[in-house]
VMD Tcl script that builds the backbone (N, CA, C; Angstrom):
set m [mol new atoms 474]
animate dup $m
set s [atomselect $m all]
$s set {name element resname resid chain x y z} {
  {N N UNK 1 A 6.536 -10.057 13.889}
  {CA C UNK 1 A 5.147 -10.102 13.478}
  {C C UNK 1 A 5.023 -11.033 12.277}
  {N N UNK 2 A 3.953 -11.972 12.025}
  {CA C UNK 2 A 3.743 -12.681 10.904}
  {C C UNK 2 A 3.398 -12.394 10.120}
  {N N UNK 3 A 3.573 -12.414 8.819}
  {CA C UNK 3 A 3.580 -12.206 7.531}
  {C C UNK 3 A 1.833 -11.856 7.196}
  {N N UNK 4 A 0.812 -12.737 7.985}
  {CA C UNK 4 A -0.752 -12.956 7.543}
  {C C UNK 4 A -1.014 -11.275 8.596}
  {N N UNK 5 A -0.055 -11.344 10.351}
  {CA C UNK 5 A -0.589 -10.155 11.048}
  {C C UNK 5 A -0.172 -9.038 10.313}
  {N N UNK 6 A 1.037 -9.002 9.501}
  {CA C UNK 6 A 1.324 -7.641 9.309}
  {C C UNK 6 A 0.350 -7.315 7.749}
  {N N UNK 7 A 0.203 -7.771 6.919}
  {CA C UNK 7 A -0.782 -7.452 6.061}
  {C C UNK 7 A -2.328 -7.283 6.279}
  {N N UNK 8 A -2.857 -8.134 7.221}
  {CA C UNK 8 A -3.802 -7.083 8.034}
  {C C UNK 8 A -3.838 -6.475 9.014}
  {N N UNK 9 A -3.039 -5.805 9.248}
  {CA C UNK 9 A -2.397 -4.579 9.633}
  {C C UNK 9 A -2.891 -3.554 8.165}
  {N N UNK 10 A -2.199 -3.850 7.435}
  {CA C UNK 10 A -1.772 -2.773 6.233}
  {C C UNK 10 A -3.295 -3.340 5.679}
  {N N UNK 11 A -4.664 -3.932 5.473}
  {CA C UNK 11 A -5.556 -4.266 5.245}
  {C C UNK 11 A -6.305 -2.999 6.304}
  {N N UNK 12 A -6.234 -2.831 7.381}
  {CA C UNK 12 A -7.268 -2.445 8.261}
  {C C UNK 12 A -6.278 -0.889 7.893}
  {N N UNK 13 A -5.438 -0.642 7.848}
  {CA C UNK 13 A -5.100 0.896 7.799}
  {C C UNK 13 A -5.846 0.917 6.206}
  {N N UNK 14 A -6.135 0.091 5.287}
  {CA C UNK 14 A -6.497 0.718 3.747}
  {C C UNK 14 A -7.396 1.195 3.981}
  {N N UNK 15 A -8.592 0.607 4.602}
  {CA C UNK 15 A -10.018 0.365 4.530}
  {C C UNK 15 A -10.459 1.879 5.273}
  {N N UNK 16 A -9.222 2.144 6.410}
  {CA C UNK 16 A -9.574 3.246 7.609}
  {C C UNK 16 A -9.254 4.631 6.612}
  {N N UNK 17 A -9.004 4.822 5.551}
  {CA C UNK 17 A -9.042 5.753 5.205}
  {C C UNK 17 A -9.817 6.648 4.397}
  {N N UNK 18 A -10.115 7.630 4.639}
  {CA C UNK 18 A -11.565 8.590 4.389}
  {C C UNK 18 A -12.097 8.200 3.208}
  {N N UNK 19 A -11.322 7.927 2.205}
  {CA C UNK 19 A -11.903 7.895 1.130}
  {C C UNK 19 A -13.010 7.124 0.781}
  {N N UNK 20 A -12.565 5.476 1.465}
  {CA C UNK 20 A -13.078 4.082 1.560}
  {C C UNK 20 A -14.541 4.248 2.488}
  {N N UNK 21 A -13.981 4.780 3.811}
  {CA C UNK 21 A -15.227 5.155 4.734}
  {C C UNK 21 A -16.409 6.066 4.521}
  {N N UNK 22 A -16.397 6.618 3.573}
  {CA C UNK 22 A -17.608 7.789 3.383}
  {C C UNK 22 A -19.078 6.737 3.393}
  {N N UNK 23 A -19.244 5.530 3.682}
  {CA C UNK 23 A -20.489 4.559 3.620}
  {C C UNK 23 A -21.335 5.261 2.706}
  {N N UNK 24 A -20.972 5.209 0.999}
  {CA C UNK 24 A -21.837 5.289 -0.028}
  {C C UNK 24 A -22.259 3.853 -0.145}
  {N N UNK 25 A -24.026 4.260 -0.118}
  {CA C UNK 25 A -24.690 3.797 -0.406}
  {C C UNK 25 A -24.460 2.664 -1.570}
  {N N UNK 26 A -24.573 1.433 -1.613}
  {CA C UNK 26 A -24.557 0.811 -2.916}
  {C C UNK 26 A -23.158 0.977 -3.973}
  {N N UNK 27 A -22.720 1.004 -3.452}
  {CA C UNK 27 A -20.963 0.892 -3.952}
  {C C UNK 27 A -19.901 0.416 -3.073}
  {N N UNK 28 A -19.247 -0.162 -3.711}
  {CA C UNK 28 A -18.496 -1.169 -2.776}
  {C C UNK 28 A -16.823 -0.632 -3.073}
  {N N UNK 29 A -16.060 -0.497 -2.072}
  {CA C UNK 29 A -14.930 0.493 -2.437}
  {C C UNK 29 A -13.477 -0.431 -3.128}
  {N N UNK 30 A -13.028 0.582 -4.107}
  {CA C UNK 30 A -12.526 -0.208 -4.694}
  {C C UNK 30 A -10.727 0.399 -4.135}
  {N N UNK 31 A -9.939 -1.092 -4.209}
  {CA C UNK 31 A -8.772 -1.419 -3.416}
  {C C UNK 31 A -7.856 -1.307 -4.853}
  {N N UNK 32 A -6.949 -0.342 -5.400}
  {CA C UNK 32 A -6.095 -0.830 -6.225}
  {C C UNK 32 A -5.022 -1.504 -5.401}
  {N N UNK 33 A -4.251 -2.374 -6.187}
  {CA C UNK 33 A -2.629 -2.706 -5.666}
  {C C UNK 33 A -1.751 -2.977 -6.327}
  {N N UNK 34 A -0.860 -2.414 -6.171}
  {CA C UNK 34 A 0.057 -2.362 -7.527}
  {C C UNK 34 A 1.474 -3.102 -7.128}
  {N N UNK 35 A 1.810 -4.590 -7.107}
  {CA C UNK 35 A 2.843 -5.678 -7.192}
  {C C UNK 35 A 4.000 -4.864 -7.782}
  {N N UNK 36 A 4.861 -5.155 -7.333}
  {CA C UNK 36 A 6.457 -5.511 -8.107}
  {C C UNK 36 A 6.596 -6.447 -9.009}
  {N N UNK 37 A 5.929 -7.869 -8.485}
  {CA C UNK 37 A 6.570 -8.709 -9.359}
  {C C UNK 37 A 5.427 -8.977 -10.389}
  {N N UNK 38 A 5.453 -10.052 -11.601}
  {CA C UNK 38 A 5.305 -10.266 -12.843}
  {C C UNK 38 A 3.297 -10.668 -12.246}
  {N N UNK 39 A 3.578 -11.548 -11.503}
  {CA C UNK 39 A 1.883 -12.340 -11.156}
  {C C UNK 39 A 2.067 -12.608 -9.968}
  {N N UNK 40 A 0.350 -13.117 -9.732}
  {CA C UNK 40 A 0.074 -13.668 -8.171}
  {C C UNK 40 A 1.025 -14.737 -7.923}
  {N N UNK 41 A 1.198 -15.695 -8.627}
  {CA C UNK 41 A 2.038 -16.562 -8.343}
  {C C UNK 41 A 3.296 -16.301 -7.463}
  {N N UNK 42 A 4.413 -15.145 -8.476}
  {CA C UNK 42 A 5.377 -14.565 -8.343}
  {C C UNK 42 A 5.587 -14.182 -7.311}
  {N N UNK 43 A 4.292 -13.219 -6.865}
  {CA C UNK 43 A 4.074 -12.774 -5.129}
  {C C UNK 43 A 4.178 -13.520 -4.022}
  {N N UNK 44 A 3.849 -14.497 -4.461}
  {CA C UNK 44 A 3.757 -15.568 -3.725}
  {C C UNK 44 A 2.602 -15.524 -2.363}
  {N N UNK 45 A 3.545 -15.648 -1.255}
  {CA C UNK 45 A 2.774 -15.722 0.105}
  {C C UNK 45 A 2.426 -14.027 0.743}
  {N N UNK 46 A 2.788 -13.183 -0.061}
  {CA C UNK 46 A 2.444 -11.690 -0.124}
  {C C UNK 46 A 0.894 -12.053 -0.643}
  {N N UNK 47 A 0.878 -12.059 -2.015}
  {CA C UNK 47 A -0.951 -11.904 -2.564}
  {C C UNK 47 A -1.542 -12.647 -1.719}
  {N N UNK 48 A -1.498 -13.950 -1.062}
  {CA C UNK 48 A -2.194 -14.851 -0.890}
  {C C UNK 48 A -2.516 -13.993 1.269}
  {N N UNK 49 A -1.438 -13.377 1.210}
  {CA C UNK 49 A -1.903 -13.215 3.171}
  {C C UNK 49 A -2.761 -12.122 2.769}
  {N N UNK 50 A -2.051 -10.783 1.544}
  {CA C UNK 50 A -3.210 -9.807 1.646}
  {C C UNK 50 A -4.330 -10.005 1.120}
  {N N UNK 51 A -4.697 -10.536 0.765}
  {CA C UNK 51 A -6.134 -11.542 -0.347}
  {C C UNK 51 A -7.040 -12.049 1.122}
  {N N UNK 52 A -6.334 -13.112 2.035}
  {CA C UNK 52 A -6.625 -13.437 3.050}
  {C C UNK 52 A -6.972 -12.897 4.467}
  {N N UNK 53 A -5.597 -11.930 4.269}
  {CA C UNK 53 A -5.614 -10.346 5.324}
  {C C UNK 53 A -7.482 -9.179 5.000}
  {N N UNK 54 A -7.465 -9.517 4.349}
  {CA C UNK 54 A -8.891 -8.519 4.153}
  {C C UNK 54 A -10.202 -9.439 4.267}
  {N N UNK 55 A -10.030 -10.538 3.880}
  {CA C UNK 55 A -11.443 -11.764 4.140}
  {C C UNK 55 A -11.304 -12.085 5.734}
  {N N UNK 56 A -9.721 -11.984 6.678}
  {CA C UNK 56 A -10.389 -12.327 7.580}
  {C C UNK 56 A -10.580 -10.962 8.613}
  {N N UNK 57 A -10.948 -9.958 8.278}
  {CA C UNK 57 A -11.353 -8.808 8.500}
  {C C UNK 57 A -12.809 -8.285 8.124}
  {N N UNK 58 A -13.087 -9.167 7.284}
  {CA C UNK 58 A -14.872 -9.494 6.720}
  {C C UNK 58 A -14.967 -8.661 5.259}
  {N N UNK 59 A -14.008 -8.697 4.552}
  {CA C UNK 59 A -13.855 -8.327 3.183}
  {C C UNK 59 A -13.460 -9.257 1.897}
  {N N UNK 60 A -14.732 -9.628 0.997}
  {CA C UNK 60 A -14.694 -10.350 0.469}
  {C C UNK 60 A -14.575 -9.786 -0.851}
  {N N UNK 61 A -13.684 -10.508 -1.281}
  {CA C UNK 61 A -13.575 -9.426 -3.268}
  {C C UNK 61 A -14.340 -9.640 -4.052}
  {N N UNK 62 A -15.295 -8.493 -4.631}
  {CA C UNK 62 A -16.470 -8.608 -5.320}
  {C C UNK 62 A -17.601 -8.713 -4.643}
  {N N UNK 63 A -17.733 -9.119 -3.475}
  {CA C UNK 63 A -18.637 -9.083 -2.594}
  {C C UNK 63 A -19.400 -8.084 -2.024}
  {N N UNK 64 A -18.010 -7.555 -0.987}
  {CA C UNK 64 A -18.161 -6.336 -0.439}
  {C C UNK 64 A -16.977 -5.203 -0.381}
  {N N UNK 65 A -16.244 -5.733 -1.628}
  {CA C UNK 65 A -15.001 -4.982 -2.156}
  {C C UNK 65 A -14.693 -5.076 -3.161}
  {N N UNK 66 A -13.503 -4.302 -3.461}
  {CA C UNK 66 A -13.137 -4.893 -5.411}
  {C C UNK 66 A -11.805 -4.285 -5.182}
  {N N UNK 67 A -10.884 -5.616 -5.085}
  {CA C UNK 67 A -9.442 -5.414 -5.108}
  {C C UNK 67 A -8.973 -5.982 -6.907}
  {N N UNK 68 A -8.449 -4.660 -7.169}
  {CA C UNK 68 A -7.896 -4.374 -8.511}
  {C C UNK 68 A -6.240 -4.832 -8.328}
  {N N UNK 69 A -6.231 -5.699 -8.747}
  {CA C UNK 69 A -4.465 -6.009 -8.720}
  {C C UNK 69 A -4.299 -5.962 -10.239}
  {N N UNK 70 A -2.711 -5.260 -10.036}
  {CA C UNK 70 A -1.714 -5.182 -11.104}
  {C C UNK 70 A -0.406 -5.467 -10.829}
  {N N UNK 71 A 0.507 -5.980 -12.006}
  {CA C UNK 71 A 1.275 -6.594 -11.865}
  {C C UNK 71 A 2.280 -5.799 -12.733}
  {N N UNK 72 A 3.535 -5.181 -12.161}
  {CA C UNK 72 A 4.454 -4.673 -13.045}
  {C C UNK 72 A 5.897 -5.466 -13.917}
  {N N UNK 73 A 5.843 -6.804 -13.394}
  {CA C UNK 73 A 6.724 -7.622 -14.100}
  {C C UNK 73 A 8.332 -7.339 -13.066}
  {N N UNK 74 A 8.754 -6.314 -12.215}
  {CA C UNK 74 A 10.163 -6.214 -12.161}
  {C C UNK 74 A 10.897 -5.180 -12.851}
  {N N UNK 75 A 10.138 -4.550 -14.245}
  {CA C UNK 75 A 10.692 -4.346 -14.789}
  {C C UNK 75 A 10.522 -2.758 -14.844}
  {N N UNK 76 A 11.269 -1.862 -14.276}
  {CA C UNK 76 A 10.891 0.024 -14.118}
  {C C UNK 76 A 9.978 0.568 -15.321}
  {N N UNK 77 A 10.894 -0.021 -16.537}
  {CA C UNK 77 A 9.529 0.202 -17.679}
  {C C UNK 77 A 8.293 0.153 -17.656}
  {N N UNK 78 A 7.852 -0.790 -16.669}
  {CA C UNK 78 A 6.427 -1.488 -16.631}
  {C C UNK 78 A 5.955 -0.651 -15.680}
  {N N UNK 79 A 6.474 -0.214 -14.666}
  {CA C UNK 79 A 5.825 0.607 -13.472}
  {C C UNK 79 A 4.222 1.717 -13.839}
  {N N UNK 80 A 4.497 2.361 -14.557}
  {CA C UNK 80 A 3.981 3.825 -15.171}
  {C C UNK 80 A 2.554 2.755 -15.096}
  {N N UNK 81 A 2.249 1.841 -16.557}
  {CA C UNK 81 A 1.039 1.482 -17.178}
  {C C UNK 81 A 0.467 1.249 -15.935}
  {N N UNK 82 A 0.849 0.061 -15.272}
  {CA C UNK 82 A -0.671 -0.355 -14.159}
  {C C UNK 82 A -0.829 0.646 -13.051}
  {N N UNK 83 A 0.279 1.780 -12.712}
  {CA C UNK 83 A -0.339 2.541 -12.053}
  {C C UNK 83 A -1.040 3.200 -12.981}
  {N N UNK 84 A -1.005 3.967 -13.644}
  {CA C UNK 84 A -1.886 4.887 -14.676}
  {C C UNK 84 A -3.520 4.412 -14.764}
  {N N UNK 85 A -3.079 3.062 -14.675}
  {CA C UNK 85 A -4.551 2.235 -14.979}
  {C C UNK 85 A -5.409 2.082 -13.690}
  {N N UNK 86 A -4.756 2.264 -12.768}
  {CA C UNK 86 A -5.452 1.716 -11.357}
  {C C UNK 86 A -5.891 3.320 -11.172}
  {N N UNK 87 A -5.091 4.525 -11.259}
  {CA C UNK 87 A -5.661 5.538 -10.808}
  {C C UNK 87 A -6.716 5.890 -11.712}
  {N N UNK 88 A -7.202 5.593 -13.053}
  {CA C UNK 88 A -7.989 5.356 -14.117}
  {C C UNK 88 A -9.165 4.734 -13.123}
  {N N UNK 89 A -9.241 3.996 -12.888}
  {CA C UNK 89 A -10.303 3.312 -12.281}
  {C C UNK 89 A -11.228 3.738 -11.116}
  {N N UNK 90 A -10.465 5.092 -10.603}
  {CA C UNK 90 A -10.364 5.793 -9.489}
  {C C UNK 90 A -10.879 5.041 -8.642}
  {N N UNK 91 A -9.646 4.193 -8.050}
  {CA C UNK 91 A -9.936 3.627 -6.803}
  {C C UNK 91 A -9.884 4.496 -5.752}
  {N N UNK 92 A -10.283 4.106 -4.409}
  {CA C UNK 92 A -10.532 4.756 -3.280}
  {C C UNK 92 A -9.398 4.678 -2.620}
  {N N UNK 93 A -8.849 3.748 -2.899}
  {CA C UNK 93 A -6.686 3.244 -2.032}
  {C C UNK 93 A -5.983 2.563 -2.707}
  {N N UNK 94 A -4.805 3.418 -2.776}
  {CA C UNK 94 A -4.358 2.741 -3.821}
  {C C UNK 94 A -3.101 1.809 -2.914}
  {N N UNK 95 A -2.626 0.561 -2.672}
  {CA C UNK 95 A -1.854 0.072 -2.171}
  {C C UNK 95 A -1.058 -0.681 -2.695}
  {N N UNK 96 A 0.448 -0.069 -2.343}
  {CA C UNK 96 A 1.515 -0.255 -3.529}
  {C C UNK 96 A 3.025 -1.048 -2.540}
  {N N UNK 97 A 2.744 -1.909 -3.310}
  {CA C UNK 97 A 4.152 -3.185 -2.891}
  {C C UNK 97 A 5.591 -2.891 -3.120}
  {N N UNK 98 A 6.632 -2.759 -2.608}
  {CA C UNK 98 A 7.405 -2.637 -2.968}
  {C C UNK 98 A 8.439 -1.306 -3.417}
  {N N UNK 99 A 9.828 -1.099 -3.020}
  {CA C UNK 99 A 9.763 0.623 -3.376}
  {C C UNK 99 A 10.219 1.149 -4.378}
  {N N UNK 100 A 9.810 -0.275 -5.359}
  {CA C UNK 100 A 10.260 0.421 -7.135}
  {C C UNK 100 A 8.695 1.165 -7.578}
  {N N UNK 101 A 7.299 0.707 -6.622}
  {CA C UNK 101 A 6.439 1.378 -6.544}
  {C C UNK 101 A 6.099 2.874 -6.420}
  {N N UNK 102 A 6.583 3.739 -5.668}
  {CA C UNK 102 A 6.496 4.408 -4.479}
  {C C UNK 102 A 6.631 5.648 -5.680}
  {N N UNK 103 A 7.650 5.917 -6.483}
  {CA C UNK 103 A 7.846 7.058 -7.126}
  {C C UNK 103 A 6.559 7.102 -8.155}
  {N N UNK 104 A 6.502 5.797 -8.686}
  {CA C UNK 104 A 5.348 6.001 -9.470}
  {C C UNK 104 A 3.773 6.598 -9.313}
  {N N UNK 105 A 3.062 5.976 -7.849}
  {CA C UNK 105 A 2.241 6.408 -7.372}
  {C C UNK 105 A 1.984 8.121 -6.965}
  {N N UNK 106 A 3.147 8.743 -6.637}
  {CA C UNK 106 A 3.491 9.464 -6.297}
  {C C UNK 106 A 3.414 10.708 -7.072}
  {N N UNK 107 A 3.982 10.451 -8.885}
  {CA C UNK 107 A 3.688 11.008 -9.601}
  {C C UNK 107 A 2.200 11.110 -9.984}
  {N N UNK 108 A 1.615 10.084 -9.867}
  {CA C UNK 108 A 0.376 9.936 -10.316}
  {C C UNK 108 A -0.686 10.722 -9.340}
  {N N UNK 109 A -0.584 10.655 -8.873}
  {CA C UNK 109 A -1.640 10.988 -7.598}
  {C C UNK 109 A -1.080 12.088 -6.688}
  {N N UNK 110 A -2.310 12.788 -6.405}
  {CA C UNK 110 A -2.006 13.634 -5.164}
  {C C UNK 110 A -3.213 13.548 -4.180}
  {N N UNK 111 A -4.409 12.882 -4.723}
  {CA C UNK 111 A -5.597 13.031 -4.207}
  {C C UNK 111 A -6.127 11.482 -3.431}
  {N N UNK 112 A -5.892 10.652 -4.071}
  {CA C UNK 112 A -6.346 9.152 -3.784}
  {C C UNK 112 A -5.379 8.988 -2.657}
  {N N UNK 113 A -5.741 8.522 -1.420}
  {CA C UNK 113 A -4.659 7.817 -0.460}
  {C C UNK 113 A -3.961 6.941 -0.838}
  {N N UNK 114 A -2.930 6.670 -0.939}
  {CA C UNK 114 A -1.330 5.371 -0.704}
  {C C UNK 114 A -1.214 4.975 0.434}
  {N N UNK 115 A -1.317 3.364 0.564}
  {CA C UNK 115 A -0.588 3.094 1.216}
  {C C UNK 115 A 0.455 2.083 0.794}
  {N N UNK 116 A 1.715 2.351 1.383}
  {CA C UNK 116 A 3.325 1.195 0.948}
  {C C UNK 116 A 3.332 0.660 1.910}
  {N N UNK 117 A 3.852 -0.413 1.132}
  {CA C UNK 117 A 4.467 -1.483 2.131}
  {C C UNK 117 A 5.993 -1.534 1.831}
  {N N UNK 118 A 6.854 -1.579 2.321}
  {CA C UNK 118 A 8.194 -2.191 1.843}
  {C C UNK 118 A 9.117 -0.911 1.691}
  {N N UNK 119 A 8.452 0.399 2.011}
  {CA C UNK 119 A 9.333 1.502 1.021}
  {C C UNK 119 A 10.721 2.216 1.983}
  {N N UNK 120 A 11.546 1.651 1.802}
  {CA C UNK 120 A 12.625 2.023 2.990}
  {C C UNK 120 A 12.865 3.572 2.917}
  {N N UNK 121 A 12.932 4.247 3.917}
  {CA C UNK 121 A 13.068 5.687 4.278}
  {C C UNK 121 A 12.212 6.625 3.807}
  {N N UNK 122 A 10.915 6.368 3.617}
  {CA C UNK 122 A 9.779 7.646 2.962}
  {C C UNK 122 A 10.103 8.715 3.434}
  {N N UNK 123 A 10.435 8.961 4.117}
  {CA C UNK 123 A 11.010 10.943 4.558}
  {C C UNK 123 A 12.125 10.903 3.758}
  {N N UNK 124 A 13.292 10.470 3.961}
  {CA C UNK 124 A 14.339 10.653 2.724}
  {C C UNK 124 A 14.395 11.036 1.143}
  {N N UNK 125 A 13.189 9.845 0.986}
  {CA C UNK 125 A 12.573 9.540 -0.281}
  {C C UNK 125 A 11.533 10.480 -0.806}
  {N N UNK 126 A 11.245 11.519 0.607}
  {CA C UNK 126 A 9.957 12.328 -0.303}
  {C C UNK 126 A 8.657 11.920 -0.068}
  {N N UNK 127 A 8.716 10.789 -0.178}
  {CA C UNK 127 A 7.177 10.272 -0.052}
  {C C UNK 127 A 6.406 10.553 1.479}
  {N N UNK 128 A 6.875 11.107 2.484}
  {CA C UNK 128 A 6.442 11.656 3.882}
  {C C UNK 128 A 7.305 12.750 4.796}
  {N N UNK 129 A 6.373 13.519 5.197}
  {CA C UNK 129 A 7.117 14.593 5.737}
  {C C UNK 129 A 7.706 14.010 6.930}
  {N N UNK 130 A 6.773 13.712 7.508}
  {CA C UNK 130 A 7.791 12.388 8.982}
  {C C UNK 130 A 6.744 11.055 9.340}
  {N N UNK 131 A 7.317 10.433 9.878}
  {CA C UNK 131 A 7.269 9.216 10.177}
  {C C UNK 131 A 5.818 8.826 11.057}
  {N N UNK 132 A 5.749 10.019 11.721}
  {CA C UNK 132 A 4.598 10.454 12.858}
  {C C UNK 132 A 3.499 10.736 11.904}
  {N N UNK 133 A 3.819 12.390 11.285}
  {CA C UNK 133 A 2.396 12.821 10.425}
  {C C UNK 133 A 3.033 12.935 8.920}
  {N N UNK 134 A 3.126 12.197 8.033}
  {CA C UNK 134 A 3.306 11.955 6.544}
  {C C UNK 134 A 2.843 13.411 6.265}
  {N N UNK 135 A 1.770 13.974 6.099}
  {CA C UNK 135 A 1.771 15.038 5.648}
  {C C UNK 135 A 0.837 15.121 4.566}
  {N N UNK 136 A 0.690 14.308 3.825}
  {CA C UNK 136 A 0.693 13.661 2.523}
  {C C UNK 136 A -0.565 12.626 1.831}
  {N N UNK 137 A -0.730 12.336 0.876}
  {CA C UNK 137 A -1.862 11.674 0.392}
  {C C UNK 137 A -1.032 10.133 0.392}
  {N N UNK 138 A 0.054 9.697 0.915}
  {CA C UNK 138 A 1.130 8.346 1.069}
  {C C UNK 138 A 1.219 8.011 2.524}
  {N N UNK 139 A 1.129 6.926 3.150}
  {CA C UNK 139 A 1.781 6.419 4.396}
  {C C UNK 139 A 1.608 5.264 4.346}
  {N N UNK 140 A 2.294 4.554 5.483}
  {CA C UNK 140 A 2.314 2.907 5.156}
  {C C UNK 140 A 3.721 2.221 6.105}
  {N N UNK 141 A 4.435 1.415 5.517}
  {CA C UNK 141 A 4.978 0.775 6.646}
  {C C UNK 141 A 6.661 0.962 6.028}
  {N N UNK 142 A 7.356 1.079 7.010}
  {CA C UNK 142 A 8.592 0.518 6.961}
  {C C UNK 142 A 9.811 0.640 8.263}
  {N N UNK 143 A 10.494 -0.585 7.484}
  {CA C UNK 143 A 11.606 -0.696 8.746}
  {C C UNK 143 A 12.727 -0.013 8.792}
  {N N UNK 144 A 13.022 1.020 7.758}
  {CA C UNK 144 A 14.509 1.603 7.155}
  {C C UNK 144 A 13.701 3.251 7.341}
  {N N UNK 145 A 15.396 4.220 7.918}
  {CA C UNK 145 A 14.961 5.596 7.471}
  {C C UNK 145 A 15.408 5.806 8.403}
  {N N UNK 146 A 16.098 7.227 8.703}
  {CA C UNK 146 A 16.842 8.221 9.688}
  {C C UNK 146 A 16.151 7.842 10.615}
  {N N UNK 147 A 14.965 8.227 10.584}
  {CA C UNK 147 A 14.011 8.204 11.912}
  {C C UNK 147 A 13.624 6.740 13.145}
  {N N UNK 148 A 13.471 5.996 12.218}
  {CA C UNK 148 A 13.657 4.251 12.779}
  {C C UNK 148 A 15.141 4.342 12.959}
  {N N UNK 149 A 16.158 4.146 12.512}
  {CA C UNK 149 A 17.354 4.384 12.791}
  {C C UNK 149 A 17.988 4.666 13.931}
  {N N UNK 150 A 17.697 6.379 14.515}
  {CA C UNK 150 A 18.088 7.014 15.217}
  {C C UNK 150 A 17.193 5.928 16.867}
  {N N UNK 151 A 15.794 6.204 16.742}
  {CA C UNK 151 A 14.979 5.359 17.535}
  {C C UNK 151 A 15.361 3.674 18.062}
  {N N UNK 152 A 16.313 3.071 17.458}
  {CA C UNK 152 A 16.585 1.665 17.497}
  {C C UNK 152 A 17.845 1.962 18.403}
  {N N UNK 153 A 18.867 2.977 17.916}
  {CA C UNK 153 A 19.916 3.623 18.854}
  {C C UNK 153 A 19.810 3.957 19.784}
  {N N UNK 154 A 18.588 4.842 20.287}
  {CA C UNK 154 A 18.281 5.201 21.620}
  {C C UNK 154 A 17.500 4.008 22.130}
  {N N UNK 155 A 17.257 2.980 21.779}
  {CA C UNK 155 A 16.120 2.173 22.883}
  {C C UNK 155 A 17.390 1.079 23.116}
  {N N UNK 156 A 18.299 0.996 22.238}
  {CA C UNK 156 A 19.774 -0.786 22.660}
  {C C UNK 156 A 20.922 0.270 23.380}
  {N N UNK 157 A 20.767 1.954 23.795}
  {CA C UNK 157 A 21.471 2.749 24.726}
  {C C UNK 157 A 21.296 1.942 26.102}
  {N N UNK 158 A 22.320 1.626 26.555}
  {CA C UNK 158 A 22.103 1.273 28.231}
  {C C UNK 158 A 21.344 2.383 28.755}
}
mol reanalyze $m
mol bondsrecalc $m
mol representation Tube
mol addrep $m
């Protein structure tokens, strides 16, 4: 899958979740996202497909959305502040890059939906009860975890 399909992918699962959908009147729902790395730059062709991933889905920032990006630098120290700040803002989804992300959100929130991208084994990790039904105020994507695992074994079985 390409890099622009799979982020809107993870664009159209943000938007689909209850929080975003309640169609209030005159408010436009707001998208936190919380980076790994330092800036947009840094992100590179990540910010620029999900930036793109939501405009070509008919979501324009500031328009008819308000994507709040933060940037944690790399550095675990840094993690805490811009989540703290994005759930401050009480966004409607909070969507978190990367799985130096994942614990942080996690602490923070129990109420706002998550969605990850990148977070290898969320059932292992806590962050979902299974793979099917999360359970949970977290779900999102990944390629790693008992469950993908076991599933990749049974489908390359003669």
């Amino acid at each position: 899958m390409r890099r622009r399909e799979f982020l809107s992918l993870i664009c159209a699962a943000t938007l689909a979740q209850p929080g975003v959908a309640r169609g209030q009147s005159g408010r436009i729902p707001r998208v936190g996202v919380l980076w790994h790395a330092a800036s947009a730059e840094a992100q590179g062709v990540y910010y620029t497909a999900l930036v793109e991933g939501f405009r070509d889905l008919g979501y324009v920032d500031r328009h008819n959305i308000a994507l709040e990006h933060r940037f944690a630098g790399e550095a675990p120290e840094r993690f805490r502040s811009p989540t703290a700040e994005l759930i401050g803002l009480e966004v409607d989804v909070l969507v978190i890059v990367g799985p130096q992300t994942a614990p942080y959100a996690k602490n923070a929130t129990s109420t706002i939906p998550v969605v990850f991208m990148g977070v290898p084994d969320p059932v292992g990790s806590g962050f979902a009860d299974s793979l099917a039904r999360p359970g949970r105020n977290m779900t999102g994507l990944s390629t790693f975890g008992a469950d993908i695992d076991s599933k990749r074994l049974q489908t390359s079985s003669p």
